[in-house]
C-alpha positions as CSV (number, residue, x, y, z in Angstrom):
1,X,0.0,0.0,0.0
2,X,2.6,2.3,0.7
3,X,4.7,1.8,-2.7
4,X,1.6,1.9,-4.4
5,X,-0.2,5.2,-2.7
6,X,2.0,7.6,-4.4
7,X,0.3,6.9,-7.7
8,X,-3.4,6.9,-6.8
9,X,-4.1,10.3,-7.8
10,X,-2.8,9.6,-11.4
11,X,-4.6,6.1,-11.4
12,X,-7.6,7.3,-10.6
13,X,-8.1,9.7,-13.2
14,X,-7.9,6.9,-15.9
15,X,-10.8,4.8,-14.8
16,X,-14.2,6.6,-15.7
17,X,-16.5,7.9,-13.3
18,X,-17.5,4.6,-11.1
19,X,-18.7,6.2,-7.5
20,X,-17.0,3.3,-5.9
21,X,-13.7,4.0,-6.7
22,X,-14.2,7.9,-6.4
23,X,-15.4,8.4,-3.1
24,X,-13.3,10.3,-1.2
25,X,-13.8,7.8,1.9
26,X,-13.4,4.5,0.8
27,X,-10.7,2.5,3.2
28,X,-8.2,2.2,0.7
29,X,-10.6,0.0,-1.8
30,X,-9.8,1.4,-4.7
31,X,-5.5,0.6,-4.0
32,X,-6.1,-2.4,-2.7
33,X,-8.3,-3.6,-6.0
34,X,-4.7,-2.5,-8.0
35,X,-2.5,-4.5,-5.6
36,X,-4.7,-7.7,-5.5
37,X,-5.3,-7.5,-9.8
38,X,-1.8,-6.4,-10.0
39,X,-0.2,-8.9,-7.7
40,X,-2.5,-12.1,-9.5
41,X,-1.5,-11.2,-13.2
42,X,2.1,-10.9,-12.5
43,X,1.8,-14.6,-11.1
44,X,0.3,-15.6,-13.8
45,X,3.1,-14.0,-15.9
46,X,5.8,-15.5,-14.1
47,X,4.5,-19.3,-14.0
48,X,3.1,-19.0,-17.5
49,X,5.1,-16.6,-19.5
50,X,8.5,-18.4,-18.6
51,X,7.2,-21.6,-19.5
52,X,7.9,-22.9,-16.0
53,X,5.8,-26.2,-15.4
54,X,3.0,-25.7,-12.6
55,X,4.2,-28.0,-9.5
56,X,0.9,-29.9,-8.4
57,X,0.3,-27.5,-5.3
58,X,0.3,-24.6,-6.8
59,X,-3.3,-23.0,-7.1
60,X,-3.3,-22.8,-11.1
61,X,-3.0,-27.0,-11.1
62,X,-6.6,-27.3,-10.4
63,X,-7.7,-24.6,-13.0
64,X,-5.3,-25.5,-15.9
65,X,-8.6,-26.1,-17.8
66,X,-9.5,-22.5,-17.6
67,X,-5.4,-21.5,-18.5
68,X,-6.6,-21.0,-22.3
69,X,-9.5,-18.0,-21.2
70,X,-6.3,-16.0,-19.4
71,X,-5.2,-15.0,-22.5
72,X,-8.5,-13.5,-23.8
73,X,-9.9,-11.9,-20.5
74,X,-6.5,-10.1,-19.4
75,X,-6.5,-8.3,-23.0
76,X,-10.7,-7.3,-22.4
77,X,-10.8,-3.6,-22.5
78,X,-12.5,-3.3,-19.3
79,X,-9.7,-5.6,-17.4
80,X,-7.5,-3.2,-17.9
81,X,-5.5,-2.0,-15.2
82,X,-2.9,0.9,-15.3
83,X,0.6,-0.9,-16.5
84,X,3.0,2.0,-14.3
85,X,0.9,0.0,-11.5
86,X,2.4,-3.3,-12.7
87,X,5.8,-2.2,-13.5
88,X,6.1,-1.0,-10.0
89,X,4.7,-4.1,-8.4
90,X,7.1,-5.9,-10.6
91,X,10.0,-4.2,-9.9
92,X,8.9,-4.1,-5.7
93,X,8.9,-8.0,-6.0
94,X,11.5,-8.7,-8.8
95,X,14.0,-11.4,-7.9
96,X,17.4,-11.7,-8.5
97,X,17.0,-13.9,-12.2
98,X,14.5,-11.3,-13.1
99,X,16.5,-9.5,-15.1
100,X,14.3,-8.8,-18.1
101,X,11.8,-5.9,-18.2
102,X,7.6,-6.2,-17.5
103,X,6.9,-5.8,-21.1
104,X,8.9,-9.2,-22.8
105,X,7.3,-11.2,-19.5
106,X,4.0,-10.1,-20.5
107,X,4.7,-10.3,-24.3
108,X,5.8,-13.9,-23.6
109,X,2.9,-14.9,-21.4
110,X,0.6,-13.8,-24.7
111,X,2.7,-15.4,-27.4
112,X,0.8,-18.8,-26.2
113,X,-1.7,-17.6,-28.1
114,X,-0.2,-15.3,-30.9
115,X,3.2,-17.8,-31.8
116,X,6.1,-15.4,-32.5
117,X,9.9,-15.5,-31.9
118,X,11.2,-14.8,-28.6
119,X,13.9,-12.3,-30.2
120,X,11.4,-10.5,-32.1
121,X,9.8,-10.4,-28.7
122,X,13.0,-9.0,-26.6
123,X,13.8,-6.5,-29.5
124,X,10.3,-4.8,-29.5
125,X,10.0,-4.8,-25.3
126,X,12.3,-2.4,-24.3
127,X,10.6,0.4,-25.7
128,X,7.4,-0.9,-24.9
129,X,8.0,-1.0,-21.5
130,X,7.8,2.8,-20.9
131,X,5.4,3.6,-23.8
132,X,2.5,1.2,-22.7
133,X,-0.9,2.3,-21.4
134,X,-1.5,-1.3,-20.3
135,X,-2.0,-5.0,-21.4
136,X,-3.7,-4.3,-24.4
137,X,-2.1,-1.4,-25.2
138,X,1.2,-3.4,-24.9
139,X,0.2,-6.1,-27.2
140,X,-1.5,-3.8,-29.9
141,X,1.7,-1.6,-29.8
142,X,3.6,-5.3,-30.6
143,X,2.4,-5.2,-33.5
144,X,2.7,-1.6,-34.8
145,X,6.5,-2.2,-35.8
146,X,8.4,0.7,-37.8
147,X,8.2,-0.5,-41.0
148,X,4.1,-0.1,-41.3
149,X,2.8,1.9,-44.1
150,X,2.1,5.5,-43.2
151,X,-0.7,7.4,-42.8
152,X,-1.7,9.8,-46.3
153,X,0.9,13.2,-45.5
154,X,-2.4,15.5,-46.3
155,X,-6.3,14.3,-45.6
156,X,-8.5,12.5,-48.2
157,X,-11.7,13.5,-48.9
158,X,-13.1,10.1,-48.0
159,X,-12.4,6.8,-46.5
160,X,-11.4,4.4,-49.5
161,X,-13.5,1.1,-50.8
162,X,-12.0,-2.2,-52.8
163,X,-14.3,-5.2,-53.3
164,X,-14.3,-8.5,-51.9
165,X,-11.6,-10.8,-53.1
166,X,-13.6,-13.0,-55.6
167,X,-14.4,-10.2,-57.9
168,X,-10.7,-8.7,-57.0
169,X,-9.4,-12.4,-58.7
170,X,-11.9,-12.1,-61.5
171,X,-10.1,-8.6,-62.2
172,X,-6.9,-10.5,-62.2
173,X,-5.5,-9.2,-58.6
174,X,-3.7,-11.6,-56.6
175,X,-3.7,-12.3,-53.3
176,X,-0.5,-14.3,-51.1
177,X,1.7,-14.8,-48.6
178,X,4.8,-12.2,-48.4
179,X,8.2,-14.1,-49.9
180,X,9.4,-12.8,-46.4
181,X,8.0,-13.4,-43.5
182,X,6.5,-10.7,-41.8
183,X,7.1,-9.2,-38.1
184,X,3.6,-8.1,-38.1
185,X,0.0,-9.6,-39.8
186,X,-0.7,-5.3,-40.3
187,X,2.0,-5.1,-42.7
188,X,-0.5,-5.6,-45.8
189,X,1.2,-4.5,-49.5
190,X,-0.2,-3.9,-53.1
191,X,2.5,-4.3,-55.6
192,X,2.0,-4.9,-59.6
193,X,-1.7,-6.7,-59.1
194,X,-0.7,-8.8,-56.0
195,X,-1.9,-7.8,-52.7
196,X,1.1,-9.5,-50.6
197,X,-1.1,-10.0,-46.7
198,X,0.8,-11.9,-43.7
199,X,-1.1,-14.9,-42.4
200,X,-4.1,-14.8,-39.6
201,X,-5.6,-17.0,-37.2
202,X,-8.8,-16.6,-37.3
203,X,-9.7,-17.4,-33.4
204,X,-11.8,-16.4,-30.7
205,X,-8.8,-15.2,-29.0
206,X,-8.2,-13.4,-32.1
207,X,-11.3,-11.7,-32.6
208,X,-11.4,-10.3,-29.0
209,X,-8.5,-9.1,-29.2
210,X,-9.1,-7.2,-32.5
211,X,-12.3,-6.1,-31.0
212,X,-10.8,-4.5,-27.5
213,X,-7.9,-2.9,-30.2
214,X,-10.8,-1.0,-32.3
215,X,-12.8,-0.2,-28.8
216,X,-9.4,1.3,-27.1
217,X,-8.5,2.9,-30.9
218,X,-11.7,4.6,-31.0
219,X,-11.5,6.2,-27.1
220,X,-7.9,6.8,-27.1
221,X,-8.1,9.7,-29.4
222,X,-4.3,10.0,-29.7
223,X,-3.8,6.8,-30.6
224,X,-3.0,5.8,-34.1
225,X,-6.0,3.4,-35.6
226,X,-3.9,0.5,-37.4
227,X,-6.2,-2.4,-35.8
228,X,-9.3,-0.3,-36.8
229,X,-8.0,0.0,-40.4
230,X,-7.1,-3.5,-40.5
231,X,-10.5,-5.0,-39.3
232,X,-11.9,-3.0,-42.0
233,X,-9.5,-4.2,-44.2
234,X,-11.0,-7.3,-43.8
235,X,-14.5,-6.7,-43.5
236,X,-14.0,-5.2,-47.4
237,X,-12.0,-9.0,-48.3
238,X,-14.7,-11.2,-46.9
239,X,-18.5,-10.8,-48.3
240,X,-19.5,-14.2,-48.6
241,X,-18.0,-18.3,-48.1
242,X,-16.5,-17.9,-51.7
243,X,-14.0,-14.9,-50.3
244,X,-13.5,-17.1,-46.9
245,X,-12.9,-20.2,-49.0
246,X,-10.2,-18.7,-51.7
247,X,-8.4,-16.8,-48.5
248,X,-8.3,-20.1,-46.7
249,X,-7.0,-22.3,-50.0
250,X,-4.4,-19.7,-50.6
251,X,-3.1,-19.7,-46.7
252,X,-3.8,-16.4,-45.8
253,X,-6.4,-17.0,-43.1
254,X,-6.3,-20.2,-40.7
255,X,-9.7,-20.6,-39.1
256,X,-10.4,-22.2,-35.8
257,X,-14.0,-20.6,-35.8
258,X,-17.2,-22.7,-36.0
259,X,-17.8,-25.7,-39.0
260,X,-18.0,-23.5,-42.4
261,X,-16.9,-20.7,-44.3
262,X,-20.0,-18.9,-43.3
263,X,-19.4,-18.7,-39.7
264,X,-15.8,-17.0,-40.9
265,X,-17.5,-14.6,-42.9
266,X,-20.3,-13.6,-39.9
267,X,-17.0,-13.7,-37.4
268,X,-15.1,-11.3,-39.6
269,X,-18.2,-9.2,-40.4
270,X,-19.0,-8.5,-36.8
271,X,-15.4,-6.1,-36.7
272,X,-17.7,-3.8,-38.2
273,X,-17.1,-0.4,-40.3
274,X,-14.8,2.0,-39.1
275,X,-14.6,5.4,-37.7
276,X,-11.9,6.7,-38.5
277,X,-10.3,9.3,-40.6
278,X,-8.6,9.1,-43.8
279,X,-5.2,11.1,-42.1
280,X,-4.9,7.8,-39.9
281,X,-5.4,5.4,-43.0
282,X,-2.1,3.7,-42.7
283,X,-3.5,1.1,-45.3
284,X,-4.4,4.4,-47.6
285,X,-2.0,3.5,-50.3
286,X,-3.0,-0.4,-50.3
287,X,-6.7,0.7,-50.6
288,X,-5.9,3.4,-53.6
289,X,-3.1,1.3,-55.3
290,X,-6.0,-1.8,-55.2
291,X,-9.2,0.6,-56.5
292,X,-7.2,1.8,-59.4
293,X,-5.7,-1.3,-60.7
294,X,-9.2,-3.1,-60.2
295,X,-11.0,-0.1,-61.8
296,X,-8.3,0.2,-65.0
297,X,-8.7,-3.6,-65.8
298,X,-11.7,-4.0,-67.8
299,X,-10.3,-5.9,-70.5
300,X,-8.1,-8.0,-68.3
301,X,-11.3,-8.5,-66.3
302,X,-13.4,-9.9,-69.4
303,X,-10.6,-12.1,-70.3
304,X,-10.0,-13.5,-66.7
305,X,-13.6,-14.4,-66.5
306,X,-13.7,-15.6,-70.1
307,X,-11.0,-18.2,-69.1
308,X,-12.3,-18.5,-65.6
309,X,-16.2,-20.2,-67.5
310,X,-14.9,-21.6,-70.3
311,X,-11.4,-22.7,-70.1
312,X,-11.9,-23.6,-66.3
313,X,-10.6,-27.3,-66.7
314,X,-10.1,-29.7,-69.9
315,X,-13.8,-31.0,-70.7
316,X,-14.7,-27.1,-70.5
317,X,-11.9,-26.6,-73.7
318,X,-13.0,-29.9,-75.6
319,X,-16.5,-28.5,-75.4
320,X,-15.8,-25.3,-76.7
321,X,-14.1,-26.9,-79.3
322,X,-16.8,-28.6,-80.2
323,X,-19.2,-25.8,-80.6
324,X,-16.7,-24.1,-82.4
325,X,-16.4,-27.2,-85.0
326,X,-20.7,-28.1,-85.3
327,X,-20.9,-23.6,-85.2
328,X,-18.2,-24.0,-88.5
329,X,-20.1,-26.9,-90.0
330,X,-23.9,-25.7,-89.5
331,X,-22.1,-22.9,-91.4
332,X,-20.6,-24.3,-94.3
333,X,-24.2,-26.8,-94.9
334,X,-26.2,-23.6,-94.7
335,X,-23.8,-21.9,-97.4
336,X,-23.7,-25.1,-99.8
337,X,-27.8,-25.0,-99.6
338,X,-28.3,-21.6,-100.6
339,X,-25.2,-22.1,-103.1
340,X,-27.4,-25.1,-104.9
341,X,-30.1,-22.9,-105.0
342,X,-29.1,-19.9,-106.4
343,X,-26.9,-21.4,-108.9
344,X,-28.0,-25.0,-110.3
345,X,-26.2,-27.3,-112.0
């Protein structure tokens, strides 16, 4: 209590108005709520995140079904507790192999559920560590790495539009994996017709999290908007099973989310449109580069889907073919008719 009093005053004024918490009178209720959140997620961090094995006493043995939910819950927007409250707690209690900063222990006890390599993990914490709002704020900031797309230099008059990806294909755009792999699923390119877009998992996990990102994006007003822009990056990709299908065949998306395409497509849906503006569009040039090429493509369109209903497979060509041949014959019996009848032998 005493370590942690100094930093009520700021604490406070980052929760909203809950009368609880505000009193003036309220025997310590609202510090001792921070030290006894504060003081169970850091355990959690330190048995889970360092892939320590729980011993058989420990409390989390008999709860190791319910493991899985930690992930989800700590990153709800409403869980969210200040993270200059953890970083103290953590460095009041830090022992002496603890030589690693709050942010890589936390990043660590999330990449059970997000998969990435620890040294991409130790080079992003350190500045994390003393930029981070909290949890979630941490982890979105994971994945906002330097290289990201900027944001238009002057404002656009509107928020930009491409299709879903079936009638992108049909106008002969491309859709894959980068060459490279990528230290972030945001890092979406256009380049000469292909639209080069890091894997996802689709996931509950996934969605939440995407979910408390655009929530936090949309009250933070001087945050930057890259999970917003990306959820409706999305949304515009996936219309019906047909776009979930082709995104899943080409290994861009890898859904663990109910038994057919359509439950991804009502999953993905459900992100919703954005409110954002077009100065914070860090996927501006992706959206613009996209909307030209498809919009410029006419003739490659009318040839794409020319080939894509008639030359599909083999019996679709030997078909054609022989249309082409009884269409030439029909032709030539027609002519010899009215040839013997105009001029008689």
């Amino acid at each position: 209590m005493e370590i942690i009093s100094p930093l009520e005053a700021e604490t406070r004024g980052l929760y909203s108005e809950i009368p609880e918490l505000h009193a003036e009178k309220n025997n310590g209720r609202f510090l001792k709520m921070l030290i006894r959140d504060g003081c169970f997620i850091l355990e959690l961090f330190r048995i889970l995140g360092n892939s320590k094995e729980i011993e058989s006493n420990h409390p989390l043995a008999s709860v190791a079904w319910a493991i899985p939910q930690f992930y989800g819950d700590l990153l709800l927007l409403e869980n969210q507790i200040p993270f200059v409250v953890l970083k103290k707690l953590f460095e009041t209690s830090k022992m002496p192999d603890e030589d690693y900063p709050l942010s890589l222990l936390a990043l660590r006890f999330f990449n059970k559920a997000m998969r990435r390599p620890d040294e991409e993990l130790e080079k992003m914490s350190e500045h994390l560590n003393d930029m981070s709002l909290h949890l979630l704020d941490l982890v979105r900031k994971s994945f906002i790495t330097p290289e990201l797309d900027h944001p238009p230099e002057e404002k656009k008059p509107a928020v930009p539009v491409i299709s879903c990806i079936t009638k992108l294909v049909k106008a002969g755009i491309k859709i894959e994996p980068p060459k490279a792999e990528a230290d972030s699923f945001l890092a979406v390119k256009f380049k000469n017709g292909v639209i080069a877009m890091p894997k996802i998992t689709v996931d509950y996990f996934m969605h939440s999290f995407l979910m408390n990102c655009r929530a936090f994006e949309q009250l933070h007003t001087d945050s930057s908007k890259h999970i917003t822009v990306y959820a409706y990056f999305l949304d515009c990709l996936v219309n019906t099973a047909k776009d979930a299908e082709y995104l899943y065949e080409h290994n861009i998306i890898n859904s663990y989310v109910g038994k057919n395409s359509e439950d991804v497509v009502q999953f993905i849906n459900k992100l919703g449109k954005p409110e954002v503006e077009t100065d914070q569009f860090y996927l501006y040039e992706v959206f613009d580069g996209v909307h030209r090429y498809y919009k410029n493509t006419y003739v490659r369109r009318a040839t794409v889907e020319l080939k894509d209903r008639y030359f599909n497979t083999p019996w679709s060509v030997i078909s054609l073919l022989a249309a082409g041949v009884l269409l030439v014959l029909s032709f030539l019996q027609t002519y010899y008719t009215i040839y013997a009848y105009v001029n008689p032998k």
